[in-house]
Structure formats: C-alpha cells, structure tokens
VODREN-188798 format. One record per atom (N, C-alpha, C): residue in three letters; atom name; x, z, y. Coordinates in steps of 0.2 Angstrom, whole numbers, plus 2048, in hexadecimal, padded with zeros to 3 digits. Example, Ala and Ser with C-alpha at 12.3 -4.5 7.8 and 13.67 -1.06 7.14 Angstrom:
# VODREN-188798
 rest atom  xx  zz  yy
  ALA    N 842 827 7E4
  ALA   CA 83E 827 7EA
  ALA    C 842 827 7F0
  SER    N 840 823 7F5
  SER   CA 844 824 7FB
  SER    C 840 827 800
END
This chain:
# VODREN-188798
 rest atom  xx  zz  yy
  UNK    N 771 AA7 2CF
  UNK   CA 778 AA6 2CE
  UNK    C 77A A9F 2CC
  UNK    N 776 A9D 2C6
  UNK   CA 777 A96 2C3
  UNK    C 776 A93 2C9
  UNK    N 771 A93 2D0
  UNK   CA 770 A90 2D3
  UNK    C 779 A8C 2DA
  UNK    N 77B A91 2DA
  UNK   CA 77F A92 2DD
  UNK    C 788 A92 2DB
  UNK    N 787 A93 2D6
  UNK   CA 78F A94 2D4
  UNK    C 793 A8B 2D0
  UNK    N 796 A89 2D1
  UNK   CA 79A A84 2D0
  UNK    C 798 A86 2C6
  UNK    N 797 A80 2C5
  UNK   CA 797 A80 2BD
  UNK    C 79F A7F 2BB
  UNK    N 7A5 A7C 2BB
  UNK   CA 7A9 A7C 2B8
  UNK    C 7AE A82 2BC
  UNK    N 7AD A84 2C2
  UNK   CA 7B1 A8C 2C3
  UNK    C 7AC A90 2BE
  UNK    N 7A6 A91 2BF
  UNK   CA 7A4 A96 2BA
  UNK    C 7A6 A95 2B2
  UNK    N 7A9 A91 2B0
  UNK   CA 7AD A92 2A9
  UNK    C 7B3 A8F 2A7
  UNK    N 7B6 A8F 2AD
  UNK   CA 7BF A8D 2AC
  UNK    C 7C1 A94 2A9
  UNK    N 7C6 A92 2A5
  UNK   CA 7C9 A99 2A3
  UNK    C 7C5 A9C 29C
  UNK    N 7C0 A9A 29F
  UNK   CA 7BA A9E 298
  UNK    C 7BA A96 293
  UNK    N 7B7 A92 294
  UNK   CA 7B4 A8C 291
  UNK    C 7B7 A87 291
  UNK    N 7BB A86 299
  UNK   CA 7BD A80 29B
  UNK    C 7C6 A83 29D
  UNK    N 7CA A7B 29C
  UNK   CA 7CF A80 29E
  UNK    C 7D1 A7E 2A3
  UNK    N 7D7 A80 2A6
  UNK   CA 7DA A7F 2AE
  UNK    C 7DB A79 2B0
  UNK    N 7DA A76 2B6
  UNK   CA 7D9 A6F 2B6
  UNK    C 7E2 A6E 2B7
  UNK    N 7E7 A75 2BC
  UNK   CA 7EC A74 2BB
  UNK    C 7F0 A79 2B6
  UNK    N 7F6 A76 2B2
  UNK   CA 7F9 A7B 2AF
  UNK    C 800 A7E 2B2
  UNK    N 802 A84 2B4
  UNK   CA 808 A82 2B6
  UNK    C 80A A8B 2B8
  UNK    N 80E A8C 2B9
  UNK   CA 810 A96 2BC
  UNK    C 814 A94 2C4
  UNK    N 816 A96 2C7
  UNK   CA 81C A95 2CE
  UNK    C 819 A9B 2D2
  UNK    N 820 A9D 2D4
  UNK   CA 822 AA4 2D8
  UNK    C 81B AA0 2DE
  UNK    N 81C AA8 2E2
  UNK   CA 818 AA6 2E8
  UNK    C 81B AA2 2EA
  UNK    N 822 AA2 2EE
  UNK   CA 822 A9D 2F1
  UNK    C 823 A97 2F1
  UNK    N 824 A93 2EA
  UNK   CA 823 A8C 2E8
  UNK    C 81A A8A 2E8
  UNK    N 816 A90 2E7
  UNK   CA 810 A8E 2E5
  UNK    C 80C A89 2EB
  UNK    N 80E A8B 2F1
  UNK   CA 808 A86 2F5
  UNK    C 80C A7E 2F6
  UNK    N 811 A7E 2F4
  UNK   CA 815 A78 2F6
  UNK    C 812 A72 2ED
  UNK    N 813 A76 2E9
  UNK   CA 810 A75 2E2
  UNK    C 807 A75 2E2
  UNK    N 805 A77 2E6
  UNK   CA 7FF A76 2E5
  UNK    C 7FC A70 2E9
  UNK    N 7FF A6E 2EF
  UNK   CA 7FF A6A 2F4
  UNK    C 800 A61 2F0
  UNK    N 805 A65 2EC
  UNK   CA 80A A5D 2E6
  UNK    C 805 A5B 2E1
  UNK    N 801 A60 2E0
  UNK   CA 7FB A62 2DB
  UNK    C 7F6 A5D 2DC
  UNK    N 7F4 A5D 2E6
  UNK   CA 7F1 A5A 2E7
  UNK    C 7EE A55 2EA
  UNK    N 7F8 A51 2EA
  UNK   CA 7FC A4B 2EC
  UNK    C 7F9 A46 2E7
  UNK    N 7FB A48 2E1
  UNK   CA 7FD A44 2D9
  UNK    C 7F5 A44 2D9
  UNK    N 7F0 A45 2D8
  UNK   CA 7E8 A46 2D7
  UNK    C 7E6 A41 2DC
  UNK    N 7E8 A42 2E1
  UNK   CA 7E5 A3D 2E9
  UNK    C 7E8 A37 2E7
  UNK    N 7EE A36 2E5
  UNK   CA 7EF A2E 2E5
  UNK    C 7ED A2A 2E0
  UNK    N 7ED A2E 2DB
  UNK   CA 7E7 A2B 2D3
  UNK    C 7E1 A28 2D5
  UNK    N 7DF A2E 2D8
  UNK   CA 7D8 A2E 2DA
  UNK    C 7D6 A29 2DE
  UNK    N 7DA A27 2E4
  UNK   CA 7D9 A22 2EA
  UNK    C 7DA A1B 2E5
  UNK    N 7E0 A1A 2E4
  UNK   CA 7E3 A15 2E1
  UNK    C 7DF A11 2DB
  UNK    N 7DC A16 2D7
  UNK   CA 7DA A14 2D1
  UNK    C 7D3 A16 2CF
  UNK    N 7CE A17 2D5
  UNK   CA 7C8 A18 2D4
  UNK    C 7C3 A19 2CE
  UNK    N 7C4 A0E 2CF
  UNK   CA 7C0 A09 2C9
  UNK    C 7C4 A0B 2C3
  UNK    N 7C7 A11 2C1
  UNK   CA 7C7 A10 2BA
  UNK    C 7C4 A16 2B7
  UNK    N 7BE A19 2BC
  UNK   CA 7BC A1C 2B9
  UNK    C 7BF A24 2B6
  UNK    N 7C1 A28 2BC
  UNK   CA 7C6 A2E 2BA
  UNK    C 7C1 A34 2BC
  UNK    N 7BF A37 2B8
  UNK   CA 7BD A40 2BB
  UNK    C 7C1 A44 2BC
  UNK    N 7C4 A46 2BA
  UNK   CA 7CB A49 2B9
  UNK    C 7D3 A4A 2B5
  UNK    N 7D7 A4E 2BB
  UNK   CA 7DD A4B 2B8
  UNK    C 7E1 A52 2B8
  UNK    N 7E3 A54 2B0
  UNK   CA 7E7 A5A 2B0
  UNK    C 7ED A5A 2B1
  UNK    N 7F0 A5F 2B4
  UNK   CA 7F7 A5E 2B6
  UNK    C 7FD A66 2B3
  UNK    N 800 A64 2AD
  UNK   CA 804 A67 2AB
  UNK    C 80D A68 2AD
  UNK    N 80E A6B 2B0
  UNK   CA 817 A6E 2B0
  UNK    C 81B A70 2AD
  UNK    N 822 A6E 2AB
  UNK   CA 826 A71 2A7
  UNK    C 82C A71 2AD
  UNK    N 831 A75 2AB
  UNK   CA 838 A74 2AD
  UNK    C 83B A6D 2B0
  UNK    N 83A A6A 2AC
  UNK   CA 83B A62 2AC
  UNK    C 836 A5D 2AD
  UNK    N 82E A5F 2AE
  UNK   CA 82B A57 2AC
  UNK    C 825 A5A 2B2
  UNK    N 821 A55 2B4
  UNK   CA 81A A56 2B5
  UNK    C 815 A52 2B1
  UNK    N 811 A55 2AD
  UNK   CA 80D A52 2AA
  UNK    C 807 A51 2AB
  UNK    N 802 A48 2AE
  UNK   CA 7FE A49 2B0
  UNK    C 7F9 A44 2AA
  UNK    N 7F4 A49 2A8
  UNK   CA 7F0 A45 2A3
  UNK    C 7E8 A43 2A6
  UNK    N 7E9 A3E 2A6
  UNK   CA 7E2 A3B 2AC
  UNK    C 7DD A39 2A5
  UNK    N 7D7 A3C 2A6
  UNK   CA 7D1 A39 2A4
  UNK    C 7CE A35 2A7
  UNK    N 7CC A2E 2A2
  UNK   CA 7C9 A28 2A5
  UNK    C 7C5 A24 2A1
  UNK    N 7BF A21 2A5
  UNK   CA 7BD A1F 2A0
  UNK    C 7BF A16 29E
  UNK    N 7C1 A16 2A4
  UNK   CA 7C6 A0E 29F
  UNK    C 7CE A0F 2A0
  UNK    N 7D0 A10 29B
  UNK   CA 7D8 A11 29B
  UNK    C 7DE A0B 29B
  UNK    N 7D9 A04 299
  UNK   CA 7DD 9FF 29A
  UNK    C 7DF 9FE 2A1
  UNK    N 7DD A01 2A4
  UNK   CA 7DF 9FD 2AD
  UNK    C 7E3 A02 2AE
  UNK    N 7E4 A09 2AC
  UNK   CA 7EC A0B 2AE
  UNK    C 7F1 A0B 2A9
  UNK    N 7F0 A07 2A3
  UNK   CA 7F6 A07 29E
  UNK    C 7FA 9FF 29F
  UNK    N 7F5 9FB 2A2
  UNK   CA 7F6 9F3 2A4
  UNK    C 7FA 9EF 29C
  UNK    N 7FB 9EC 29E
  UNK   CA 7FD 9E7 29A
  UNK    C 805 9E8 296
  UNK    N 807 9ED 28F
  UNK   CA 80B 9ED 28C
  UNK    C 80E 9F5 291
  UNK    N 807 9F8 294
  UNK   CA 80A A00 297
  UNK    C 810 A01 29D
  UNK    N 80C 9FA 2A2
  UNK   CA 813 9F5 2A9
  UNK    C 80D 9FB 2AE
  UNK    N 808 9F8 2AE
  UNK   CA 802 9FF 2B4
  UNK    C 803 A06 2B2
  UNK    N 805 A08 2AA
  UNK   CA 807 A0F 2AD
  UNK    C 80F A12 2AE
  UNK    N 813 A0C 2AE
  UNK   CA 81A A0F 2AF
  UNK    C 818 A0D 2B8
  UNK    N 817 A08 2BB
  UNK   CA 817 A09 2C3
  UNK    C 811 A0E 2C5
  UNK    N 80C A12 2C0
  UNK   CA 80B A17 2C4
  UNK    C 80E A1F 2C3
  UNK    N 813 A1C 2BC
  UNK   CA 818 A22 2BC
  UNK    C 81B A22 2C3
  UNK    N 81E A1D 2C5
  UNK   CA 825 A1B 2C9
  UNK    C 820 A1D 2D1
  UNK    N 81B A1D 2D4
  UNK   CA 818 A1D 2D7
  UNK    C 817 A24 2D9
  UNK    N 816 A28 2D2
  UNK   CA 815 A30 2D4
  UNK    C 818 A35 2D5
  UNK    N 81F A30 2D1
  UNK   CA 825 A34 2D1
  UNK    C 829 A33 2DB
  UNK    N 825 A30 2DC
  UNK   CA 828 A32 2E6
  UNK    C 826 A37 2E9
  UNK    N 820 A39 2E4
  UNK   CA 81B A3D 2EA
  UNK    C 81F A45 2E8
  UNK    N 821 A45 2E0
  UNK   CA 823 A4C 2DE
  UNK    C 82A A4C 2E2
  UNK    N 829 A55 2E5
  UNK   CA 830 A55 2E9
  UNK    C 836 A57 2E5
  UNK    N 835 A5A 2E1
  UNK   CA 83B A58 2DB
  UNK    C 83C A55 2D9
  UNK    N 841 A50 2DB
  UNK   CA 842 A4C 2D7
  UNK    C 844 A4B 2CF
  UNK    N 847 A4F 2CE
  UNK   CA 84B A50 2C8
  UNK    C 847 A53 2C2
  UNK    N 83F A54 2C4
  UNK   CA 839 A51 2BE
  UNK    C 837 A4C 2C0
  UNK    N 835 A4D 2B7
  UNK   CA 833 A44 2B4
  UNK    C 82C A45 2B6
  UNK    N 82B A3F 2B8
  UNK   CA 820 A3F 2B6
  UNK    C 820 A3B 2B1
  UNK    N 81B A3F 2AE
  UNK   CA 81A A3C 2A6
  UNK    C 811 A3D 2AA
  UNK    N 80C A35 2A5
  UNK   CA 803 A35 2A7
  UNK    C 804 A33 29F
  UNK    N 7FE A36 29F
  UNK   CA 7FA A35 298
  UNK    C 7F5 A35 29A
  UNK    N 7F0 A2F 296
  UNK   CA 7EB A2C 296
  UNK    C 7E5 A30 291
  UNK    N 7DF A33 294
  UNK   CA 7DC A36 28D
  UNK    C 7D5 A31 28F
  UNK    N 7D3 A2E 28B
  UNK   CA 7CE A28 28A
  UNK    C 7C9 A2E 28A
  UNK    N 7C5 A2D 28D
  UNK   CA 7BD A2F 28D
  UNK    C 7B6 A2A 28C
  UNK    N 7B6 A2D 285
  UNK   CA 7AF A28 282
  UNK    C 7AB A26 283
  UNK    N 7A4 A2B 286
  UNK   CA 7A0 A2B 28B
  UNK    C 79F A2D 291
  UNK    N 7A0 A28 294
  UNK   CA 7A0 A2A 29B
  UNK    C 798 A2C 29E
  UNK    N 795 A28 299
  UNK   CA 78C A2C 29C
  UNK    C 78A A34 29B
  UNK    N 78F A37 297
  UNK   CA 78F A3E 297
  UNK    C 793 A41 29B
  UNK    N 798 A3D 2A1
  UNK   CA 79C A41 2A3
  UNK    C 79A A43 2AC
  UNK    N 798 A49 2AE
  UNK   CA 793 A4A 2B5
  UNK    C 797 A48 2BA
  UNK    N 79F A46 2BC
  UNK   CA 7A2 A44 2C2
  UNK    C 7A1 A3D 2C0
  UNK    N 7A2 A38 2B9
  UNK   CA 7A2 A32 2B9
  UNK    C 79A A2F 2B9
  UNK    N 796 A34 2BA
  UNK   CA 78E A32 2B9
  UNK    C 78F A31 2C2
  UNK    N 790 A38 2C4
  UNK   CA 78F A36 2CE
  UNK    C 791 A34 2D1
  UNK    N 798 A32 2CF
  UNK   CA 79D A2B 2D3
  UNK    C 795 A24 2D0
  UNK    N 795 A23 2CC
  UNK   CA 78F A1E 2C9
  UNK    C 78A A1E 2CF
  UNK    N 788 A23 2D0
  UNK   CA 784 A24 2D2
  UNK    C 785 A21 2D9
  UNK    N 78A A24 2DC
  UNK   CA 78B A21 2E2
  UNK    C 78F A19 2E4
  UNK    N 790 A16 2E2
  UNK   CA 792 A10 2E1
  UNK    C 78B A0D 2E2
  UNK    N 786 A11 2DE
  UNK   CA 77F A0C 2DE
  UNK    C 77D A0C 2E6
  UNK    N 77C A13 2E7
  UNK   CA 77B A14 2EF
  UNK    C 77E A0E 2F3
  UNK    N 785 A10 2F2
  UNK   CA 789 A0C 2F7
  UNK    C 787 A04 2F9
  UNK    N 782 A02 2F3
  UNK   CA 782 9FB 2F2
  UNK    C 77C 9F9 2F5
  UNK    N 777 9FE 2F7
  UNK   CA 771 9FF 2FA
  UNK    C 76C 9FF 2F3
  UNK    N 76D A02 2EF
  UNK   CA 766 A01 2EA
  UNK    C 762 A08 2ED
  UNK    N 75D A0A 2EA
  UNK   CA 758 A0D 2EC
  UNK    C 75A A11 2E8
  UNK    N 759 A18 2EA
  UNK   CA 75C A1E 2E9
  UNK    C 758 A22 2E3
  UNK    N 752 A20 2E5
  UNK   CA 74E A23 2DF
  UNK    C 74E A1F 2D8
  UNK    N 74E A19 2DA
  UNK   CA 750 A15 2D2
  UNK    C 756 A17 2CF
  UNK    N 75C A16 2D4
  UNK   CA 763 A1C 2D1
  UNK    C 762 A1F 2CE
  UNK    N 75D A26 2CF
  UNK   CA 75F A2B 2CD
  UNK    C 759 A28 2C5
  UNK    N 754 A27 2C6
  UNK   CA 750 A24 2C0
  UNK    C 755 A22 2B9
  UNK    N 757 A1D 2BD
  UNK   CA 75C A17 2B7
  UNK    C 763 A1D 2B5
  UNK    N 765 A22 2B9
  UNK   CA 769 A26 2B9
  UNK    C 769 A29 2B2
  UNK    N 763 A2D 2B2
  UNK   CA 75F A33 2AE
  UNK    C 75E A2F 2A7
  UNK    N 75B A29 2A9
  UNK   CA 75B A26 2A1
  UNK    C 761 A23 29D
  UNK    N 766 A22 2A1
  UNK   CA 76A A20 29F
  UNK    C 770 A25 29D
  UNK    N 76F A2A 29D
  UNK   CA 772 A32 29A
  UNK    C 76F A34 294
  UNK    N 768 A35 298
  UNK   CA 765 A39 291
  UNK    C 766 A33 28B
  UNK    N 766 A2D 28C
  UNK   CA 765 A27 287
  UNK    C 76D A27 284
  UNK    N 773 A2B 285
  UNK   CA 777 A2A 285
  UNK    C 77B A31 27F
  UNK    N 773 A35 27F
  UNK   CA 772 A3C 27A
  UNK    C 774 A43 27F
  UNK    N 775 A42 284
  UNK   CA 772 A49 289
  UNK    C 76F A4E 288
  UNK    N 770 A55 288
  UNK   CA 767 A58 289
  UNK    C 765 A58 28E
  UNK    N 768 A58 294
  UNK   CA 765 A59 299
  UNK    C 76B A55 29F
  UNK    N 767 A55 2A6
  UNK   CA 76B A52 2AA
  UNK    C 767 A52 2AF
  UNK    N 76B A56 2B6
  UNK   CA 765 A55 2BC
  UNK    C 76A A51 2C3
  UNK    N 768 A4E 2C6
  UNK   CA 76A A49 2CD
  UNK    C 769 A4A 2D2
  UNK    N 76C A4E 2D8
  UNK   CA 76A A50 2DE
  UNK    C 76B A4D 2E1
  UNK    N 768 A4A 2E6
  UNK   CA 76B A47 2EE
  UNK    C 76B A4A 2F4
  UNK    N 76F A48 2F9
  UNK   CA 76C A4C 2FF
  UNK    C 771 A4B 305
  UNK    N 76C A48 308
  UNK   CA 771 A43 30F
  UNK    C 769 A41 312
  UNK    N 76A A3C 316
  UNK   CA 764 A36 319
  UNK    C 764 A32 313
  UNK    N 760 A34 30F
  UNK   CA 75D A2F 30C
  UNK    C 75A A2A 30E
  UNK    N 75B A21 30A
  UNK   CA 756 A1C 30C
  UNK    C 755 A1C 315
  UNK    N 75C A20 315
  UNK   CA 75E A1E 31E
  UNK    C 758 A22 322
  UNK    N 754 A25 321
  UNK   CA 751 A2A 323
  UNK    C 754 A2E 32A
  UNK    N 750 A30 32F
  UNK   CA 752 A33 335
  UNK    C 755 A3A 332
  UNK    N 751 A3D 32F
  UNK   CA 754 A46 32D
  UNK    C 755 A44 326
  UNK    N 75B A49 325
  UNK   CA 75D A4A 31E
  UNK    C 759 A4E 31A
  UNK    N 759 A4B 314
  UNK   CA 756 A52 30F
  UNK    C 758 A52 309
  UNK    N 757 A56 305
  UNK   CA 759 A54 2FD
  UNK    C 753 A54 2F8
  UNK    N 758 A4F 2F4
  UNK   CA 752 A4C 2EE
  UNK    C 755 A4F 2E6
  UNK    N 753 A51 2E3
  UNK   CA 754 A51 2DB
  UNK    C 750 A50 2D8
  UNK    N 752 A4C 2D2
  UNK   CA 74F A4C 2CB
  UNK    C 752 A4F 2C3
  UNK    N 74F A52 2C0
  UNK   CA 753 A53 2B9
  UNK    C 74F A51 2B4
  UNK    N 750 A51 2AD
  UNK   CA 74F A4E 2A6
  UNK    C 752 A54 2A1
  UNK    N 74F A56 29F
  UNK   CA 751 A58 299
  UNK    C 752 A63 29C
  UNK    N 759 A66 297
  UNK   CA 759 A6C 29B
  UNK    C 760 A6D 29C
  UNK    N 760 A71 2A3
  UNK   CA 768 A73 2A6
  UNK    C 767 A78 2A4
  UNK    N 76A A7D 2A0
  UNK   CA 76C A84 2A0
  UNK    C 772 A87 2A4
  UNK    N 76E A89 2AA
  UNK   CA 776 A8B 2AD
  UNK    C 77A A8E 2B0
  UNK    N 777 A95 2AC
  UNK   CA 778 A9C 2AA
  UNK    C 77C A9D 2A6
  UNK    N 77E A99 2A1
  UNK   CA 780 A98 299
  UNK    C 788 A95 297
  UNK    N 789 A9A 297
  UNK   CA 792 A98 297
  UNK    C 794 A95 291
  UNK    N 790 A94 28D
  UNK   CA 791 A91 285
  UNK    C 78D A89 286
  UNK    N 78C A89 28C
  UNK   CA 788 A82 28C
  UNK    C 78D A7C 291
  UNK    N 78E A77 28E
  UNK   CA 790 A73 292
  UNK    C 790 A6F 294
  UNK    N 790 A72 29B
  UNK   CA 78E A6E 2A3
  UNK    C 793 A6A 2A4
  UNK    N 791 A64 2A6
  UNK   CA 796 A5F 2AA
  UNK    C 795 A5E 2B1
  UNK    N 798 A5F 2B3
  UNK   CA 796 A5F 2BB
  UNK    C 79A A5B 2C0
  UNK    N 796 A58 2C3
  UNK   CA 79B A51 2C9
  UNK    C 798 A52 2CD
  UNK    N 79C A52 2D4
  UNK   CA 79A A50 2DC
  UNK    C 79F A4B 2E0
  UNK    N 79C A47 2E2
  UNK   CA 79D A43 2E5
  UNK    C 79A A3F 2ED
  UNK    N 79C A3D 2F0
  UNK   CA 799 A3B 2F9
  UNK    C 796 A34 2F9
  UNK    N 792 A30 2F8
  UNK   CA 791 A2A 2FA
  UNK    C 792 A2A 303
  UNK    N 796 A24 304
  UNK   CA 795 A20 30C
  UNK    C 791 A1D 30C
  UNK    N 78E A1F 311
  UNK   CA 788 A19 313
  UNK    C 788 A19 31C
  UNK    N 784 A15 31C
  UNK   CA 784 A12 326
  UNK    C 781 A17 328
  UNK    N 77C A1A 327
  UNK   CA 778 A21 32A
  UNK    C 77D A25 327
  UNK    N 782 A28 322
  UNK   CA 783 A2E 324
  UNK    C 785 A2E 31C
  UNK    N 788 A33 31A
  UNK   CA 78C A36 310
  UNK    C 787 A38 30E
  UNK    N 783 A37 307
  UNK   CA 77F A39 304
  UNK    C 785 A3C 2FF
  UNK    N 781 A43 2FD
  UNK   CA 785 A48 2FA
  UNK    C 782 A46 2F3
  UNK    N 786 A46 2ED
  UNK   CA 785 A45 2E7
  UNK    C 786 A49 2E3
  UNK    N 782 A4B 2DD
  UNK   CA 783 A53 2D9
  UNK    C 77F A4F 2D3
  UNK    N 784 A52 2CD
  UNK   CA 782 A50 2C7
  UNK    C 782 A54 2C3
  UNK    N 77D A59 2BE
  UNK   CA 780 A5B 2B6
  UNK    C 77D A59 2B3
  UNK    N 781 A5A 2AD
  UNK   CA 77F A56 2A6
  UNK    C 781 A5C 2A2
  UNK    N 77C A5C 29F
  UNK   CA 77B A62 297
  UNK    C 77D A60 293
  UNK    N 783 A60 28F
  UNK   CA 783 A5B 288
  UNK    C 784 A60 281
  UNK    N 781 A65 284
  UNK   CA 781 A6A 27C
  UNK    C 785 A6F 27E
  UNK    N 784 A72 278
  UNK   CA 789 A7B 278
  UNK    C 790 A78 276
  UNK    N 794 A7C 278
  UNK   CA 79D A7B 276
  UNK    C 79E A7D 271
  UNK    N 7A2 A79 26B
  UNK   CA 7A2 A79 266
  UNK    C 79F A77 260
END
C-alpha cells in the first residue's frame, strides 16, 4: 500500500488539510473547480522562481482567498507590496465573479530543504542544466538530511544520461515510514525537459511525527 498510494491523499482530511476550502451546489462545482485551477496555473507559470509548493484557496461570499506558500516571498510582495497588488489585479480577471475580491496571502516557508515539491523542482532545474544525475541525487540527500531530515528518498525515471531505454534510478538516506499516518511525509513530483525526453521526478522527505 505505502508503496502505492499518494502520500498527501493518504492524510488530507486526517493529518493534512484541504488544499481547497470552499462548499458550492452541484452546479457551480465544475465551473469553481476549473477557477480553482485557473488561479494555481497562473502563479504557478508566472512566478515559478519564487519558489511555490503550494497554494490554498479559501471562499467566502464575497472574497477569494489565495494563501501561497513560498520560499522567497519578497518577489511576490515587490517593493512597498506594488507585485502583490498587480498580481491581485491579474487574478481578479481570471475569477468569473466579478463582484469578489481576491485577497493572496503570503505564508513564508523557512526551510525549504525539508519541503519534498521544493526539493524536486531543485532537483530538476539541476537536470535541466545537464549536471549528472547521480551527483544530484548525492548532493540532494546530503543537503536535506544536513538540514535535520530523518529520512528522504529520490526517484528518477526517464532516459537517463540520454540513455537509449528508460529505467528508473533511486536512492534513500535515512527512514520513510510510509504506512504511518502520524509521520510526516513531504512529498513532490515534478517533470524535468530534456532533449531525449521528461525525466519523472519524486521526492519524500520524513521530517518527524506531527506534532
């Protein structure tokens, strides 16, 4: 099962909570879920380099609330808070209601070498620049655990090193428990481009029991 099951579906709702928060009849639901995934896409696209694993989105009556986790927050607050009102004024085109507000909140993330989607974006950036796959994953592993980790493992698996067939590589450090709903997993996936072909990117990081 550990082998298999998505580490943060396995504990939304238990451990972790909803990445969105919101109620809507059926029939608003897919048109809201689509806005959902409007507002996410263009963060995401737009403002890569700042370092974003995820971004929660809260609803009321009146507002959309979107609180983006980052590991550098000065690049979306800009200079006296000018970069986060134009990317208020930017989101607010995408929501079809117009008559909410977007309101973003900034949650600053401290270590980002404990966070598994900001470890494999890292990861692939190195990729993409042509370093050697196996030293990634080495300088990877050390540079987690050395960051207080218990554990953390690194999948690849694409054409590696431009390789004719594909195969997959991993290494781990430390221990994944991942059967253990009180343990928490950080988990990231993400794609490297490459000239031969996407190398698949997977990351968890063990940073202790919850709580």
């Amino acid at each position: 099962m550990g082998q298999k099951i998505h580490p943060l579906g396995f504990r939304i709702g238990v451990r972790e909570r909803w990445r969105s928060r919101w109620n809507a009849s059926k029939k608003d639901l897919p048109g809201l879920l689509k806005e959902d995934f409007e507002l996410r896409k263009y963060i995401k696209n737009n403002y890569f380099y700042a370092g974003i694993p995820k971004i929660e989105i809260e609803r009321t009556l009146d507002a959309v609330t979107l609180i983006v986790h980052t590991a550098r927050p000065g690049i979306l607050i800009g200079r006296k808070g000018k970069k986060l009102e134009e990317i208020q004024a930017d989101l607010q085109k995408i929501v079809n209601d117009k008559d909410k507000t977007i309101r973003v909140q900034i949650a600053e993330i401290n270590r980002p070498e404990l966070d598994g989607q900001l470890v494999a974006e890292s990861v692939r950036e190195q990729l993409e620049k042509r370093q050697a796959f196996r030293r990634v994953i080495k300088k990877t592993l050390q540079t987690t655990m050395n960051a207080g980790a218990k554990g953390i493992k690194v999948m690849l698996a694409g054409r590696l090193g431009g390789s004719e067939m594909s195969r997959r590589e991993h290494k781990s450090e430390g221990s994944i428990p991942l059967q253990t709903l009180d343990a928490d997993v950080s988990y990231g996936f993400t794609e490297a481009k490459m000239s031969t072909g996407h190398i698949g990117v997977k990351c968890w990081i063990y940073r202790g029991k919850y709580g």
